[in-house]
C-alpha distance (Angstrom), angle and dihedral (degrees) to the residues before:
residue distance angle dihedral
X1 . . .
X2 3.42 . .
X3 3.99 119.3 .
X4 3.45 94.1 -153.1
X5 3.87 116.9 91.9
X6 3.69 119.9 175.7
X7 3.92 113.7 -154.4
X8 3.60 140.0 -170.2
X9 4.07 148.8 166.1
X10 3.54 126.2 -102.5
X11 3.85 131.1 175.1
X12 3.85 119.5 -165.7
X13 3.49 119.1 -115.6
X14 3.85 128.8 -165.1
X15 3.53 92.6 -95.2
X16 3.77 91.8 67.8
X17 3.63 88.2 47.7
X18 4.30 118.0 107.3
X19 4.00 130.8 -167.2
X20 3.73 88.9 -79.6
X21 3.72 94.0 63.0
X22 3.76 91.8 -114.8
X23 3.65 138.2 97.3
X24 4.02 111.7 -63.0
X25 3.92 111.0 -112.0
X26 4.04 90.4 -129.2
X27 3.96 84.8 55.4
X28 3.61 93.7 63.0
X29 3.47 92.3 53.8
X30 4.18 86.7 49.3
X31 3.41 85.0 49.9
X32 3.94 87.0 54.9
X33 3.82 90.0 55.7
X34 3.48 97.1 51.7
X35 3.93 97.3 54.1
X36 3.71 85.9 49.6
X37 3.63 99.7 56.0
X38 4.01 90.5 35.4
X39 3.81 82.5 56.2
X40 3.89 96.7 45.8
X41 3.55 90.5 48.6
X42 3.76 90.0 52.6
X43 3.82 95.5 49.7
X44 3.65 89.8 41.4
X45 3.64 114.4 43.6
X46 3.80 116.0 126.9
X47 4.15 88.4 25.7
X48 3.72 123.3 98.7
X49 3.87 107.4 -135.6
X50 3.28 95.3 167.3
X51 4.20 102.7 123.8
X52 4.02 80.6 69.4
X53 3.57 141.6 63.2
X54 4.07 128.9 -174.0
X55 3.75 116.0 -141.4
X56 3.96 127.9 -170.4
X57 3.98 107.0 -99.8
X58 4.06 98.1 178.4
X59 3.70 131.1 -25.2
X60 3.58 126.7 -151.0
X61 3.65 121.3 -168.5
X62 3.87 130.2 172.0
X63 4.17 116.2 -157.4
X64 3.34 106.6 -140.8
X65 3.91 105.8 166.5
X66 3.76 136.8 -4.2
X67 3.81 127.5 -95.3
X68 3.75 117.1 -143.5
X69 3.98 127.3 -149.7
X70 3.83 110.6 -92.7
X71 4.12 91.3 26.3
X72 3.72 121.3 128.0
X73 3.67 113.1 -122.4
X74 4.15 118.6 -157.3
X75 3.75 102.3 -149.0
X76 4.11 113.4 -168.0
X77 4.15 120.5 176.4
X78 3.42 130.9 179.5
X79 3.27 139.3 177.4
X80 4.19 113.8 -107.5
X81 3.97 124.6 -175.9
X82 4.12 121.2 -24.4
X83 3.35 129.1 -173.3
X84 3.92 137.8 166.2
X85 3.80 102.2 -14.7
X86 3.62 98.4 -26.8
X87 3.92 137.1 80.6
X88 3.72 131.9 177.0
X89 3.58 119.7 -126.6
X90 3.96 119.5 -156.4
X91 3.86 116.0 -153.7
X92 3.97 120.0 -178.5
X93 3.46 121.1 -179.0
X94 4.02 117.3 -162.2
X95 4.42 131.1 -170.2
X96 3.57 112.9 -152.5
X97 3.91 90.7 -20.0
X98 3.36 98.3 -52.1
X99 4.45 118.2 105.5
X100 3.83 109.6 -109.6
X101 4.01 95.4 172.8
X102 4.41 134.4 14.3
X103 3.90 111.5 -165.9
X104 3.75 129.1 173.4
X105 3.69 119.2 -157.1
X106 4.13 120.4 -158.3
X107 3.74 100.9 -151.5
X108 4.16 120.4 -172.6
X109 3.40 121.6 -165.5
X110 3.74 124.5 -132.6
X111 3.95 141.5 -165.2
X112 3.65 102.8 -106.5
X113 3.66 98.2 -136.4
X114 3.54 99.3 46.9
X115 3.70 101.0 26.6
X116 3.66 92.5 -137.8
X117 3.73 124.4 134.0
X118 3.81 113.2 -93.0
X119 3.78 129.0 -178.3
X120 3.61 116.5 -91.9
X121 3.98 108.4 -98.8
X122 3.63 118.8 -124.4
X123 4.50 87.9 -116.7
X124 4.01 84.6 63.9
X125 3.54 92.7 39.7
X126 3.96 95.9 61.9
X127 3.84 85.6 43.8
X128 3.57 89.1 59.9
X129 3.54 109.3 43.9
């Protein structure tokens, strides 16, 4: 696994909000997106990237506990094992210390042009890990 976690604040707004007064199911997975791409950004910045694009393969996520509107959300990603064109993505997202949702994220890789699948190169490689 990959030592290096990326981590950030969130606090639910209203928009995240659903019918049962707690945060929507599809905005956890939003939530998901954004830490990736904050990540990627991070470990990319000042690299050009842009012969590939990452696509979502299969998410798994397990709901743990609720989040409420107003609540601050820690939300730490990292990067777990990658092989071929694909990496796995770990996203946990913790309330007051305690982990309110666990999702893992099968990402593939693909040739931007042709949007077909295309081994990971060895420069994205040593961003990753």
């Amino acid at each position: 696994m990959n030592t290096k976690v990326f981590e950030y604040q969130y606090q639910v707004e209203p928009k995240d909000i659903d019918a049962l007064h707690h945060v929507n199911n599809v905005v956890y997975l939003q939530y998901v997106q954004d830490a990736a791409t904050k990540h990627w950004t991070e470990l990319t910045h000042g690299k050009n990237f842009d012969a590939y694009v990452w696509v979502v393969g299969r998410h798994e996520i397990d709901y743990i506990r609720p989040a409420l509107l107003g609540d601050v959300l820690t939300i730490k990603t990292w990067v777990g094992s990658t092989e071929g064109s694909s990496s796995v993505r770990h996203v946990a997202i913790y309330k007051n210390d305690k982990i309110i949702t666990r999702t893992q994220t099968l990402w593939r890789l693909l040739d931007s042009k042709t949007f077909k699948p295309i081994a990971i190169p060895s420069e994205i490689l040593e961003v990753l890990n």
